[in-house]
FIKOLZA-1660 file (N, C-alpha, C; in steps of 0.1 Angstrom, whole numbers, plus 5000, padded with zeros to 4 digits):
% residues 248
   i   px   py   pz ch aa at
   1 5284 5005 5128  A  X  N
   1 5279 5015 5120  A  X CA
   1 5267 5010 5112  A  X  C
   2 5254 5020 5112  A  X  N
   2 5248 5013 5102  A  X CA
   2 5252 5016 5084  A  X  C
   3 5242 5004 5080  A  X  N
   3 5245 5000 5066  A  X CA
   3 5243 5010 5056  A  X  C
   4 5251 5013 5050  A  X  N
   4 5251 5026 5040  A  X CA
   4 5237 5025 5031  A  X  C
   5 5232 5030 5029  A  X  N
   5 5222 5031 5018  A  X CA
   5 5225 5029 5004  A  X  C
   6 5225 5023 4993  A  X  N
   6 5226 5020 4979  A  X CA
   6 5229 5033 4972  A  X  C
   7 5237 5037 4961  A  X  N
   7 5230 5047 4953  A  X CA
   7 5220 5047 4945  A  X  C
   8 5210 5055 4945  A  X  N
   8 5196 5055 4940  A  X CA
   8 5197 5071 4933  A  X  C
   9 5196 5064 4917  A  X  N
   9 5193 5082 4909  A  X CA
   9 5179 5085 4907  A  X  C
  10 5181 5100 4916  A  X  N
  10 5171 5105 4920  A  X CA
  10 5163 5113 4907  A  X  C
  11 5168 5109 4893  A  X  N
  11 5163 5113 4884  A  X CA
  11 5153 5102 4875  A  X  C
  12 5156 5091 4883  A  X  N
  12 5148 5076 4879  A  X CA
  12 5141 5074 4885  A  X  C
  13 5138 5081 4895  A  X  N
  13 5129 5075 4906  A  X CA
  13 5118 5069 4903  A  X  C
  14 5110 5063 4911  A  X  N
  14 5098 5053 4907  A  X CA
  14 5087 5064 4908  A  X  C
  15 5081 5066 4908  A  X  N
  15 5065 5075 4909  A  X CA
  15 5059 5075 4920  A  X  C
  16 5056 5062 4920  A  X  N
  16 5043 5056 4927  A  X CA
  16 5056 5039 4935  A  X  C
  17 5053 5033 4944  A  X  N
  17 5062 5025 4955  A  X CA
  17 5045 5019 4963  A  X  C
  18 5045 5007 4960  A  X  N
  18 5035 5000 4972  A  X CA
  18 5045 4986 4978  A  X  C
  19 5039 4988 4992  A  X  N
  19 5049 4976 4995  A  X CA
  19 5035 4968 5006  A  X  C
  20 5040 4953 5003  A  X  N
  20 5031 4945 5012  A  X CA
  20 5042 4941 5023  A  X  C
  21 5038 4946 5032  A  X  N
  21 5044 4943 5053  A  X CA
  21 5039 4932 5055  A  X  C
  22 5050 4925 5048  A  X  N
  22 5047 4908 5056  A  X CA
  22 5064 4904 5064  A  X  C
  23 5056 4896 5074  A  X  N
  23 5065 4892 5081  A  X CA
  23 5066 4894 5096  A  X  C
  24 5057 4899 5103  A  X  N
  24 5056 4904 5114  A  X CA
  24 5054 4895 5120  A  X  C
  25 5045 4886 5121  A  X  N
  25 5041 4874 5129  A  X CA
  25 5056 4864 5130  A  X  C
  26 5063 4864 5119  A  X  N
  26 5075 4853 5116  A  X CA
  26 5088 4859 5132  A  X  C
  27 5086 4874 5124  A  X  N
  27 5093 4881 5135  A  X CA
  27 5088 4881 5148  A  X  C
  28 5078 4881 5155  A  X  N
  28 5075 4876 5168  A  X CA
  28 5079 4864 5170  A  X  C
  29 5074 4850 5165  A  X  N
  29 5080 4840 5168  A  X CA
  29 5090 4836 5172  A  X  C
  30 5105 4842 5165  A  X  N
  30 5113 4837 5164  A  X CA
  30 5121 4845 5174  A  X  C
  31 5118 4852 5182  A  X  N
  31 5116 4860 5193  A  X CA
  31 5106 4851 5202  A  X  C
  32 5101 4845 5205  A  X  N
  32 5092 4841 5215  A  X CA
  32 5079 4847 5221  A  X  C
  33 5076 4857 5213  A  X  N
  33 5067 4869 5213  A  X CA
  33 5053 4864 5205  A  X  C
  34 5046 4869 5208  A  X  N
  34 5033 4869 5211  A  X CA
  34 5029 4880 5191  A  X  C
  35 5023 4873 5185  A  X  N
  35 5023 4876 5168  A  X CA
  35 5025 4897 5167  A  X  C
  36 5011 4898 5183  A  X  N
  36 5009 4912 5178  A  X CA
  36 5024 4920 5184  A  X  C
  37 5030 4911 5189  A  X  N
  37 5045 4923 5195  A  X CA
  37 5048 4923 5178  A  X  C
  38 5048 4916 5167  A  X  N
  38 5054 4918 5153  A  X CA
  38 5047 4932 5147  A  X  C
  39 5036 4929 5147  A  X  N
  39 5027 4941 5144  A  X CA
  39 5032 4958 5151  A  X  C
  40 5029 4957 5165  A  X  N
  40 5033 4970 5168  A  X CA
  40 5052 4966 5163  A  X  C
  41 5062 4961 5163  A  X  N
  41 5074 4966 5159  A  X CA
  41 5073 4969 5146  A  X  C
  42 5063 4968 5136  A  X  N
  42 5060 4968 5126  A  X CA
  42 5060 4986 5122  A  X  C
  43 5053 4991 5132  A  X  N
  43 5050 5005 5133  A  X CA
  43 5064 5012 5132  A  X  C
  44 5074 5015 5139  A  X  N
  44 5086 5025 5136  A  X CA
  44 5092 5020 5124  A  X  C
  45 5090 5010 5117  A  X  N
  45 5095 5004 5103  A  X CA
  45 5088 5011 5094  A  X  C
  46 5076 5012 5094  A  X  N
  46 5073 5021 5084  A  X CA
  46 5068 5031 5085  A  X  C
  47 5076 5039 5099  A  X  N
  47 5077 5056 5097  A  X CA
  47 5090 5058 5094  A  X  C
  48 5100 5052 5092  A  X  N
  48 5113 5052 5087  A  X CA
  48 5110 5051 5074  A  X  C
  49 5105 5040 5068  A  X  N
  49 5104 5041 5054  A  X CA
  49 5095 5058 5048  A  X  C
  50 5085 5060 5055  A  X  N
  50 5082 5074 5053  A  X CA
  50 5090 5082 5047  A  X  C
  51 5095 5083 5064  A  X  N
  51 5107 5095 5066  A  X CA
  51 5115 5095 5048  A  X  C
  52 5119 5077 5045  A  X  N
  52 5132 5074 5034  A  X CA
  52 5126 5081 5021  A  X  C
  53 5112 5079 5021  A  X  N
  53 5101 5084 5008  A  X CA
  53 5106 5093 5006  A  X  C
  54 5102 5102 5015  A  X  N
  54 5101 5117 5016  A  X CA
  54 5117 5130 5015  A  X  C
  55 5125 5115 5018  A  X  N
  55 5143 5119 5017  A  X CA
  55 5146 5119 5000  A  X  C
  56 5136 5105 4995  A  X  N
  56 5140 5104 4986  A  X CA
  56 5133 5110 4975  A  X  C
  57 5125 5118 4977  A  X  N
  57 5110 5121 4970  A  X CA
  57 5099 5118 4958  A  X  C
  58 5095 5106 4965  A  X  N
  58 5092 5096 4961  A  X CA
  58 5075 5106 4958  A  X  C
  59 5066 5103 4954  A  X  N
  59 5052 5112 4956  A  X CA
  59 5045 5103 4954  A  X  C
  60 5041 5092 4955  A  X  N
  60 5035 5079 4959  A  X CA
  60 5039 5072 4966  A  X  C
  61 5032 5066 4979  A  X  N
  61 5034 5055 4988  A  X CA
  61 5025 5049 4986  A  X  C
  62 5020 5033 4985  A  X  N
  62 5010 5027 4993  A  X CA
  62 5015 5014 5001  A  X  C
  63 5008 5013 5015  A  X  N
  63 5009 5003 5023  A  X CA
  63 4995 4992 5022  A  X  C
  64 5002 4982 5024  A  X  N
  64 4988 4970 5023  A  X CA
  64 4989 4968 5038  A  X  C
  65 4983 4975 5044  A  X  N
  65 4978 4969 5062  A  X CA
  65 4970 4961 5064  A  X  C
  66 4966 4960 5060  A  X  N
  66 4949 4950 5064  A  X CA
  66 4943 4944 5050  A  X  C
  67 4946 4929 5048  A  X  N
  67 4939 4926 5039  A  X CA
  67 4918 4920 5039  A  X  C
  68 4914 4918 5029  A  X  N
  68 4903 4912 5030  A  X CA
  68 4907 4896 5037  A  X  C
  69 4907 4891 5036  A  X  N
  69 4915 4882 5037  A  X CA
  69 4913 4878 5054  A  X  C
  70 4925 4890 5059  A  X  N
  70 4929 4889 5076  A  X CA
  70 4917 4890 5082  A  X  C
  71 4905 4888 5073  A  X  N
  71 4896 4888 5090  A  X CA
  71 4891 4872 5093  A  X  C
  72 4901 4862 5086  A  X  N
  72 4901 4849 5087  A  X CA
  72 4909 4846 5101  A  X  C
  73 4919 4857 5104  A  X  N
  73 4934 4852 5114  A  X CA
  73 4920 4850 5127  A  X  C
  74 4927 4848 5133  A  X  N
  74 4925 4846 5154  A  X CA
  74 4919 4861 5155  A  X  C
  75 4910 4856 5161  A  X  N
  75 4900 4864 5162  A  X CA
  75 4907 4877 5175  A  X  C
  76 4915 4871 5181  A  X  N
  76 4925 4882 5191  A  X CA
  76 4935 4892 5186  A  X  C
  77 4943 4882 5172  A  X  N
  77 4952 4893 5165  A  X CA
  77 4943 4902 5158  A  X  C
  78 4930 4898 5151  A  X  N
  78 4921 4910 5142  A  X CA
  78 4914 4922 5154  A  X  C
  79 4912 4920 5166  A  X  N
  79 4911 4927 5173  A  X CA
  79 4921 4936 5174  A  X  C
  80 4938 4932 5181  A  X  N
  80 4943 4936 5183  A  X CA
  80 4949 4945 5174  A  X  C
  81 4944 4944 5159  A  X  N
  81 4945 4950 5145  A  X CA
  81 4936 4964 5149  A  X  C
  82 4922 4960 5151  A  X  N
  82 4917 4972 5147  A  X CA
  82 4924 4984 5161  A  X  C
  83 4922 4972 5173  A  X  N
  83 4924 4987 5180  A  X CA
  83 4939 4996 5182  A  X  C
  84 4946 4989 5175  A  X  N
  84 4962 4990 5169  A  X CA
  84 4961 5000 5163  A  X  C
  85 4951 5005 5154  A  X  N
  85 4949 5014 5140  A  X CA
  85 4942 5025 5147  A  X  C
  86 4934 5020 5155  A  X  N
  86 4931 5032 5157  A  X CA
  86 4940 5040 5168  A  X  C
  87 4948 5037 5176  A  X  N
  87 4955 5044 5184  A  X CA
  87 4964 5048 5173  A  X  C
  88 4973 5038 5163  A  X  N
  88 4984 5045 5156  A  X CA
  88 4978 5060 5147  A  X  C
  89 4969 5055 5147  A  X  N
  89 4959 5069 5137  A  X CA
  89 4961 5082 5146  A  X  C
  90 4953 5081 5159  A  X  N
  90 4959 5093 5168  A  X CA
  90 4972 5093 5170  A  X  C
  91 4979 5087 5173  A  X  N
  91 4997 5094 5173  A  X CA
  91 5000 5097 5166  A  X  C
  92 5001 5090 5150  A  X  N
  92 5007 5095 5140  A  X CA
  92 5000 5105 5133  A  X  C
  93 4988 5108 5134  A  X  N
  93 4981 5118 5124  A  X CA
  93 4986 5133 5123  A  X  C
  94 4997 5136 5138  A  X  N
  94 5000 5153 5137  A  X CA
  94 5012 5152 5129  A  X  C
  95 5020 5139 5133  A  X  N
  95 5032 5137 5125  A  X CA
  95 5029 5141 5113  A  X  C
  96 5025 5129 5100  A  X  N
  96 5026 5130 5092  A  X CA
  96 5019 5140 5084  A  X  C
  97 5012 5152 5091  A  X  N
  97 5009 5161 5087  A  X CA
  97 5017 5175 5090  A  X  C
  98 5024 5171 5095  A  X  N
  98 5041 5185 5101  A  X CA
  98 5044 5174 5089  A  X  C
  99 5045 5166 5085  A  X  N
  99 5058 5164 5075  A  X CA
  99 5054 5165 5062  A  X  C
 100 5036 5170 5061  A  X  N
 100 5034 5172 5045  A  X CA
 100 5030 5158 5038  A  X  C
 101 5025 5154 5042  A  X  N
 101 5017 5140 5039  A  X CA
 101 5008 5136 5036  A  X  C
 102 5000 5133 5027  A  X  N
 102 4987 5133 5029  A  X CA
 102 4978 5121 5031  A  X  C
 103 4977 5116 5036  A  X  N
 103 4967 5103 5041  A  X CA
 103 4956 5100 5032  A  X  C
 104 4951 5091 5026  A  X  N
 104 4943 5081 5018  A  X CA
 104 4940 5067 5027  A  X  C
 105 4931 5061 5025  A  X  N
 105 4926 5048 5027  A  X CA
 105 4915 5044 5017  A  X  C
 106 4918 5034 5012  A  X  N
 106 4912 5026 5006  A  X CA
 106 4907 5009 5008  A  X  C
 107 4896 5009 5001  A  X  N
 107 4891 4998 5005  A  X CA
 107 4879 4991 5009  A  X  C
 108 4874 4983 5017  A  X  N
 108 4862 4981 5011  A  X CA
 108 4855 4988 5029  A  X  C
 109 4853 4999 5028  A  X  N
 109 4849 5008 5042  A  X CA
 109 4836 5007 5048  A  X  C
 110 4829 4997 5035  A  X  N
 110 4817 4997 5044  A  X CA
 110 4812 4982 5049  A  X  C
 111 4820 4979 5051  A  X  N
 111 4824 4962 5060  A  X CA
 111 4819 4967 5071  A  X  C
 112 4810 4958 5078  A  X  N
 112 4802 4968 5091  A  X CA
 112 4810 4957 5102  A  X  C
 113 4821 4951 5100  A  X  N
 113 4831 4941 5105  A  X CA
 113 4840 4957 5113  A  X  C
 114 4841 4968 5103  A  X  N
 114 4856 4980 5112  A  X CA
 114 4844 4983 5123  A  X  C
 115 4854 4985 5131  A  X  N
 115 4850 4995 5144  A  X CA
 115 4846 5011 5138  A  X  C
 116 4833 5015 5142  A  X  N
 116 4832 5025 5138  A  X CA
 116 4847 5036 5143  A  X  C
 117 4853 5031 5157  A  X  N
 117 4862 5042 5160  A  X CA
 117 4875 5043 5147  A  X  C
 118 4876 5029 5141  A  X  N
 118 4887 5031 5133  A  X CA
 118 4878 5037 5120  A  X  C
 119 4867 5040 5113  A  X  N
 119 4867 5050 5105  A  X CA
 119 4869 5059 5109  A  X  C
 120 4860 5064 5121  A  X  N
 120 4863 5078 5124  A  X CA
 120 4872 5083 5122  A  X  C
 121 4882 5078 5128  A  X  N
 121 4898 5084 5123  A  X CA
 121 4910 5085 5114  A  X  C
 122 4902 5073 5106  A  X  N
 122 4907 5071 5090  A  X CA
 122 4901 5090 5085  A  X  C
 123 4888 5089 5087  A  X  N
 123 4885 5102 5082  A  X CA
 123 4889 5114 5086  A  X  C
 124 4893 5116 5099  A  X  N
 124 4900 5131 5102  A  X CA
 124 4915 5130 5100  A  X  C
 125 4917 5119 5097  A  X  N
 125 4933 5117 5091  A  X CA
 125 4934 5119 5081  A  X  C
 126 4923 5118 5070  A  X  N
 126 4920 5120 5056  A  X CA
 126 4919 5136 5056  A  X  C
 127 4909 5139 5063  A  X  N
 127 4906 5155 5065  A  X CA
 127 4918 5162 5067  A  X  C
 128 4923 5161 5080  A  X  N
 128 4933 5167 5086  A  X CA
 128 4946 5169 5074  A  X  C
 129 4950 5165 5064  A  X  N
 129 4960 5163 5058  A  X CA
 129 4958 5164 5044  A  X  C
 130 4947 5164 5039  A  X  N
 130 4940 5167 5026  A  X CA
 130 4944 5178 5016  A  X  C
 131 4950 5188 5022  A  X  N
 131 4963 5196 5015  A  X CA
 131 4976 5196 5014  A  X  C
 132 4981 5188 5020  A  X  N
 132 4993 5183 5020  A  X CA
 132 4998 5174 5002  A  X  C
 133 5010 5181 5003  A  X  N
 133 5016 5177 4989  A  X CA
 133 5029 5168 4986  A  X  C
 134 5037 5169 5002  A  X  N
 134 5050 5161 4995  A  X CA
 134 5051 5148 4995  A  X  C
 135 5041 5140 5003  A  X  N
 135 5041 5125 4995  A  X CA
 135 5021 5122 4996  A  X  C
 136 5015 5111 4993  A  X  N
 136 5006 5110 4988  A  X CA
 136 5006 5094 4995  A  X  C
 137 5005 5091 5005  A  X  N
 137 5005 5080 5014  A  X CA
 137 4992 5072 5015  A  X  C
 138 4991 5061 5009  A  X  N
 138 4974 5054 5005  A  X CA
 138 4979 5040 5016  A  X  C
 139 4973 5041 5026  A  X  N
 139 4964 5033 5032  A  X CA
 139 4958 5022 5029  A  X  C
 140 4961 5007 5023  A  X  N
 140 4950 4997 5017  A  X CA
 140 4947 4987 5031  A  X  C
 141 4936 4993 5034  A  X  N
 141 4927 4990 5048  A  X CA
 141 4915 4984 5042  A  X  C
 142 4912 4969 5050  A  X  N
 142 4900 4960 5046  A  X CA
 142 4900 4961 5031  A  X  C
 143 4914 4957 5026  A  X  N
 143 4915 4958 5008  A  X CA
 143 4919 4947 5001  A  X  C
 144 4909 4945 4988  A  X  N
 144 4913 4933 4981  A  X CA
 144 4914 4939 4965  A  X  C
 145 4921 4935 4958  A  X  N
 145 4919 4935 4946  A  X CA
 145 4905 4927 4940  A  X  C
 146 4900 4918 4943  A  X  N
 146 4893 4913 4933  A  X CA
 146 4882 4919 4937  A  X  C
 147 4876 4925 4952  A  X  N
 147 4865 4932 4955  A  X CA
 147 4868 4942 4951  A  X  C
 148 4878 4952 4944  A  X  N
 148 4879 4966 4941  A  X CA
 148 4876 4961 4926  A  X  C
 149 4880 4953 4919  A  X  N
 149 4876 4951 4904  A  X CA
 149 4858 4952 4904  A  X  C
 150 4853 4937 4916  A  X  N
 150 4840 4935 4913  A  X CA
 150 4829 4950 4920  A  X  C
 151 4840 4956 4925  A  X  N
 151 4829 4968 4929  A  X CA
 151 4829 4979 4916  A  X  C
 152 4839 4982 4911  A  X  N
 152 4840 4989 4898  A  X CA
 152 4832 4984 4884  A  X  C
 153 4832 4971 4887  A  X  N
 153 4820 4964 4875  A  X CA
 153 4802 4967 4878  A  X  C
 154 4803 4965 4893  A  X  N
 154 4790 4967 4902  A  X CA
 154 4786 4985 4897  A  X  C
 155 4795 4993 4896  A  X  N
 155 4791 5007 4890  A  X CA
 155 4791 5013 4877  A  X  C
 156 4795 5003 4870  A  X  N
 156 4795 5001 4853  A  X CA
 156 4781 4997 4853  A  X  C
 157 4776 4985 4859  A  X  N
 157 4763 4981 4861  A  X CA
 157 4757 4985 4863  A  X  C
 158 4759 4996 4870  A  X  N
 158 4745 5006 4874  A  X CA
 158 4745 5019 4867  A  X  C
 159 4758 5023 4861  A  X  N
 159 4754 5032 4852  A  X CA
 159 4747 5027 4839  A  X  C
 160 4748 5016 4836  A  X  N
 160 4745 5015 4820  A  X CA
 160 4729 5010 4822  A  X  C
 161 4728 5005 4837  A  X  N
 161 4710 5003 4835  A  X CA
 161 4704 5014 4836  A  X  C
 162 4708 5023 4844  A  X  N
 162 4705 5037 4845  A  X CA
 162 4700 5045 4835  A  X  C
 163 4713 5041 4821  A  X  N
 163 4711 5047 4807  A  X CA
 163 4721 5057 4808  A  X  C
 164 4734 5062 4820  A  X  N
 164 4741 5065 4821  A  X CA
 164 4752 5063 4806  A  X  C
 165 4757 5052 4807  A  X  N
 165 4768 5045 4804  A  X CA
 165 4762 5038 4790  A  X  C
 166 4771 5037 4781  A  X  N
 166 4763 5028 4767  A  X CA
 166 4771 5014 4769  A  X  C
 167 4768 5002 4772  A  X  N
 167 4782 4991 4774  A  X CA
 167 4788 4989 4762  A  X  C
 168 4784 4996 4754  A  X  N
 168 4794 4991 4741  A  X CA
 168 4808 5001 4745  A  X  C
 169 4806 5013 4749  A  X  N
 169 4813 5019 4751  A  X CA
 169 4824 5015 4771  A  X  C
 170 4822 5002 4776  A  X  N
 170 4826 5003 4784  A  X CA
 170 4842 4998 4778  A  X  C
 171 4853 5005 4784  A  X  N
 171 4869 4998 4780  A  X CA
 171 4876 5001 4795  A  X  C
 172 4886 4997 4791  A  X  N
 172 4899 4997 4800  A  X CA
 172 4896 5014 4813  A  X  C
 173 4896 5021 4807  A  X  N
 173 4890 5036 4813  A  X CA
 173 4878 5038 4819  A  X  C
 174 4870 5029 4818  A  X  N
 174 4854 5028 4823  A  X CA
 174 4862 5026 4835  A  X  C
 175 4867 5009 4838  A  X  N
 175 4870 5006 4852  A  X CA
 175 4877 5008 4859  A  X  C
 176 4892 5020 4852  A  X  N
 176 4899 5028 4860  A  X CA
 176 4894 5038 4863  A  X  C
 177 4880 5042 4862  A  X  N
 177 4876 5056 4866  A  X CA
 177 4869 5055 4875  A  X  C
 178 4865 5038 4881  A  X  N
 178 4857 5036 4891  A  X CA
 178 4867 5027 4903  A  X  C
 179 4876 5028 4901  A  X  N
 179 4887 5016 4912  A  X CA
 179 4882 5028 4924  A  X  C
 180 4885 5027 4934  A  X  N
 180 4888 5035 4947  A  X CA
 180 4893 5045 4945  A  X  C
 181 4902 5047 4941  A  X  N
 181 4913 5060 4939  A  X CA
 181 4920 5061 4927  A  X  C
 182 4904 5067 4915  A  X  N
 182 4911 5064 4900  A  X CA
 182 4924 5074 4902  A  X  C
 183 4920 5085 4908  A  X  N
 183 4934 5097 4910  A  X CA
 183 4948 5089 4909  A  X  C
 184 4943 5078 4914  A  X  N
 184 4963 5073 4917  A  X CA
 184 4965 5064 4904  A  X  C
 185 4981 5068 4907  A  X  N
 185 4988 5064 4898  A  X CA
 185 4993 5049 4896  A  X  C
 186 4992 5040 4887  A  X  N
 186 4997 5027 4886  A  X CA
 186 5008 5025 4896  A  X  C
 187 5012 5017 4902  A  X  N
 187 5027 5015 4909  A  X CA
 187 5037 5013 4901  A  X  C
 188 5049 5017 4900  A  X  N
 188 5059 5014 4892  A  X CA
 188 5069 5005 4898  A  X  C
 189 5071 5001 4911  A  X  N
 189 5077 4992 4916  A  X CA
 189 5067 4990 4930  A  X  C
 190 5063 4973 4932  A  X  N
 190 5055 4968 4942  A  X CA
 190 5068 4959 4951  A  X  C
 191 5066 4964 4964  A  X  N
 191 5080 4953 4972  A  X CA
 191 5071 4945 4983  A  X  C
 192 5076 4936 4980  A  X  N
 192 5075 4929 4996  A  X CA
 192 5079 4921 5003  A  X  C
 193 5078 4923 5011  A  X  N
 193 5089 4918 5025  A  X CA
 193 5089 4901 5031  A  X  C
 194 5098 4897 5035  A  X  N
 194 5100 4883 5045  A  X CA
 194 5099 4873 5033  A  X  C
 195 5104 4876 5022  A  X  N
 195 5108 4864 5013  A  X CA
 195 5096 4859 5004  A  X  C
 196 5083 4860 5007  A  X  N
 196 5070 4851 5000  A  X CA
 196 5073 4860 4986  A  X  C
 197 5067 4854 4979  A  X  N
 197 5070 4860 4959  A  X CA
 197 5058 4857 4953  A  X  C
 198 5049 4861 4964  A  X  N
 198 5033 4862 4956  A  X CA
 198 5026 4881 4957  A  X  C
 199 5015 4884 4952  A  X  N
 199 5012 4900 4953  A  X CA
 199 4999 4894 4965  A  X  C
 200 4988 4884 4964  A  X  N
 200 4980 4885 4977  A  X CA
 200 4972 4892 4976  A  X  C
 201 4968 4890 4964  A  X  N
 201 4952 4901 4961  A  X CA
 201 4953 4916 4960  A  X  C
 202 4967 4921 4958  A  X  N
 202 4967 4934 4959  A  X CA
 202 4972 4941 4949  A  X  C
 203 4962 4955 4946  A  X  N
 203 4965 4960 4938  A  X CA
 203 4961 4953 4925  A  X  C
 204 4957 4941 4917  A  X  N
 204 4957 4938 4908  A  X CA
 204 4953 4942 4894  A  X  C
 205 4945 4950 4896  A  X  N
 205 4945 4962 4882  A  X CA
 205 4954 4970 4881  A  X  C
 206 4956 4973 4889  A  X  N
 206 4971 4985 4890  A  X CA
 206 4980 4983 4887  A  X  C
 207 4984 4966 4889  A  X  N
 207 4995 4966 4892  A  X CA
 207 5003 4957 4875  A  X  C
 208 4995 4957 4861  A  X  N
 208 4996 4953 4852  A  X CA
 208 5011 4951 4844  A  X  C
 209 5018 4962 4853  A  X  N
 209 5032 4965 4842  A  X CA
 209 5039 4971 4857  A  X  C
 210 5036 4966 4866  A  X  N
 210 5044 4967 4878  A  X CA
 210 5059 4963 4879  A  X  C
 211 5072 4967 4885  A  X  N
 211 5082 4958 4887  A  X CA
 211 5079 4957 4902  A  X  C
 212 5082 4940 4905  A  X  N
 212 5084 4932 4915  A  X CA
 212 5100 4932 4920  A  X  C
 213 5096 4934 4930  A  X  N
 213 5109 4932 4943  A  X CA
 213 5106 4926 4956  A  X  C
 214 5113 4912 4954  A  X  N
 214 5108 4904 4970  A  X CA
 214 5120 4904 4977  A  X  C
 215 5120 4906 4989  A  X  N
 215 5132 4909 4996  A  X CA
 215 5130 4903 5010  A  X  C
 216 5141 4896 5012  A  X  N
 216 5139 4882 5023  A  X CA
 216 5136 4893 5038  A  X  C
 217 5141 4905 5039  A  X  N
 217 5141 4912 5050  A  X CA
 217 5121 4912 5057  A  X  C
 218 5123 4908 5070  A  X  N
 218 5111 4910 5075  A  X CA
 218 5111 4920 5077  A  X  C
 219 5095 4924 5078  A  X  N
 219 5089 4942 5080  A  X CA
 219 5097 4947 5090  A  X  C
 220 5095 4944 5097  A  X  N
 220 5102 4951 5114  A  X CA
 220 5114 4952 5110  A  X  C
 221 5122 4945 5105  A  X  N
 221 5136 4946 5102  A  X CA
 221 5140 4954 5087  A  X  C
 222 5124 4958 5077  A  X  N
 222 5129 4967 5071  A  X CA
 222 5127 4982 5073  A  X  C
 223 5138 4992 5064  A  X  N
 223 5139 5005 5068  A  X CA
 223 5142 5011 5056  A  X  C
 224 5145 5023 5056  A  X  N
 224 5149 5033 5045  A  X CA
 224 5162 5030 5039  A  X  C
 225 5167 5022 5044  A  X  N
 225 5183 5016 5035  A  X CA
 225 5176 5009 5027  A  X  C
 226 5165 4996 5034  A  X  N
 226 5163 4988 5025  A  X CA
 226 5151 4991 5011  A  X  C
 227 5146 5004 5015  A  X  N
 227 5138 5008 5008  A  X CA
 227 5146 5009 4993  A  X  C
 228 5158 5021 4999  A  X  N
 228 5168 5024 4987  A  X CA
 228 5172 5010 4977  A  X  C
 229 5174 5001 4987  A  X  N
 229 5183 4987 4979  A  X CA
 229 5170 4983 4968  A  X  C
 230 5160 4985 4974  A  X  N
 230 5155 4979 4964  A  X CA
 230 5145 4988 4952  A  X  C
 231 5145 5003 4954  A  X  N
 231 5148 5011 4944  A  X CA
 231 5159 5010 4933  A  X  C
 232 5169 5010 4941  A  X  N
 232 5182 5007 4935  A  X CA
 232 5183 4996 4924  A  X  C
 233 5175 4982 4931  A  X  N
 233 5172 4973 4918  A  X CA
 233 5165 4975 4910  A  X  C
 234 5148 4978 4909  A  X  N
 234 5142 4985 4905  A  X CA
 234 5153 4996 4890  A  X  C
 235 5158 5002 4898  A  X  N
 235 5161 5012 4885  A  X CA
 235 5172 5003 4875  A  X  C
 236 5179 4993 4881  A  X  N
 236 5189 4988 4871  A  X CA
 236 5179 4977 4858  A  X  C
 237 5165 4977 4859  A  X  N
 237 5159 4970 4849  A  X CA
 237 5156 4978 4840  A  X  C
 238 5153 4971 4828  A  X  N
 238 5147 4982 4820  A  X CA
 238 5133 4973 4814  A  X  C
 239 5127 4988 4818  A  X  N
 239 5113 4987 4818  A  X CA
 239 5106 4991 4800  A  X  C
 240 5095 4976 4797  A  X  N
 240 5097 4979 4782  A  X CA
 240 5082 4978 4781  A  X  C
 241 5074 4978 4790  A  X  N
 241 5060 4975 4791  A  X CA
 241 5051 4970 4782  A  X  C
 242 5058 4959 4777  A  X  N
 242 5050 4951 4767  A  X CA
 242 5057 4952 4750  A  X  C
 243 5068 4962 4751  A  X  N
 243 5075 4960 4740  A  X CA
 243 5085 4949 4738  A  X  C
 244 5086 4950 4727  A  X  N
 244 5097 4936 4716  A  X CA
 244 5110 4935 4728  A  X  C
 245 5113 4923 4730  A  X  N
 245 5125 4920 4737  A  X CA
 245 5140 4923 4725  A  X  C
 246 5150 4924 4727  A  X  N
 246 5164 4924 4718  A  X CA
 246 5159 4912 4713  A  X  C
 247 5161 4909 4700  A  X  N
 247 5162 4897 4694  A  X CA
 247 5151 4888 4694  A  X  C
 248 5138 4892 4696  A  X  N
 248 5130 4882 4693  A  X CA
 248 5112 4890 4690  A  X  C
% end
């Protein structure tokens, strides 16, 4: 039988849920497989977790697919990356638009490193799904934190020479109004998979008052049970965001 799901009150829920999909390549190996078999089993793992989102009604998703980073790996798995994305893009794009989804990608898009075919399709996937309301699914494609901070400073920069912007007046709100997707919401729980207990460049403005959940389960092997378990932990903390501890 499979494994029951956790109880998770659906009155606590998290907001916003980003998870980094690590572990794929561990999961090929240890199988005798070839890194990108990890990758594509990687795919029905997180249309399950969708599906668990959307059970659970969560109204924020983000996935870290592609970091800045990955275009260091073997030059055969970053291939096999892009043209991976762009095929999953046409299969999945009718799905998660019958299911009310709306598709985002973020990141640094004008890398002249993507295949033009994977913007293309980033964009009618964006298009295609742009009124969709029941979850809000962000894409962090060719994404770094510290190039989403230095690109937001880069347009503080150019408004204040402009005469736009006064810099006395740049704060906290200047550079959340210029991140990628000021629309979105901080994450209120970041997970990630296959045991590592680092974030990896991601998110890092956003993620200031984040709760952390590292969970030894590799990607392929996680699902919407385990999404729950680790909601489920998530809600037994209490979240004090910089307020006074009991006693001290």
């Amino acid at each position: 039988m499979p494994e029951r799901s956790p109880t998770v009150d659906p009155e606590r829920l998290p907001r916003h849920v980003a998870i980094i999909l690590d572990g794929n390549g561990r999961w090929a190996n240890a199988r005798g497989l070839h890194r990108t078999a990890g990758h594509a089993q990687g795919e029905p793992a997180l249309f399950d977790v969708v599906h668990g989102a959307l059970e659970l009604g969560l109204e924020w998703l983000t996935v870290f697919t592609f970091s800045t980073e990955n275009w260091n790996r073997d030059a055969d798995e970053v291939a096999f990356l892009m043209e991976f994305n762009v095929d999953l893009l046409e299969r999945r794009r009718d799905e998660l638009d019958d299911l009310g989804v709306r598709v985002i990608f973020i990141g640094d898009h004008d890398d002249p490193r993507i295949p033009p075919a994977v913007l293309d399709r980033m964009r009618i996937a964006e298009e295609q799904t742009a009124d969709n309301i029941r979850l809000t699914m962000v894409y962090a494609f060719n994404y770094g934190g510290r190039i989403e901070i230095a690109h937001a400073a880069r347009r503080i920069a150019a408004a204040a020479a402009s005469g736009a912007l006064d810099p006395a007046d740049v704060d906290e709100s200047s550079v959340a109004a210029r991140l990628y997707l000021p629309e979105m919401p901080d994450p209120d729980l970041l997970i990630r998979t296959s045991g590592e207990q680092r974030i990896s460049n991601f998110l890092l403005w956003q993620a200031a008052y984040t709760e952390f959940v590292f969970t030894p389960v590799l990607w392929p092997d996680f699902d919407r049970a385990e999404l729950a378990r680790c909601i489920a932990e998530y809600q037994a903390r209490d979240r004090r965001f910089g307020g006074a501890i009991d006693g001290i």
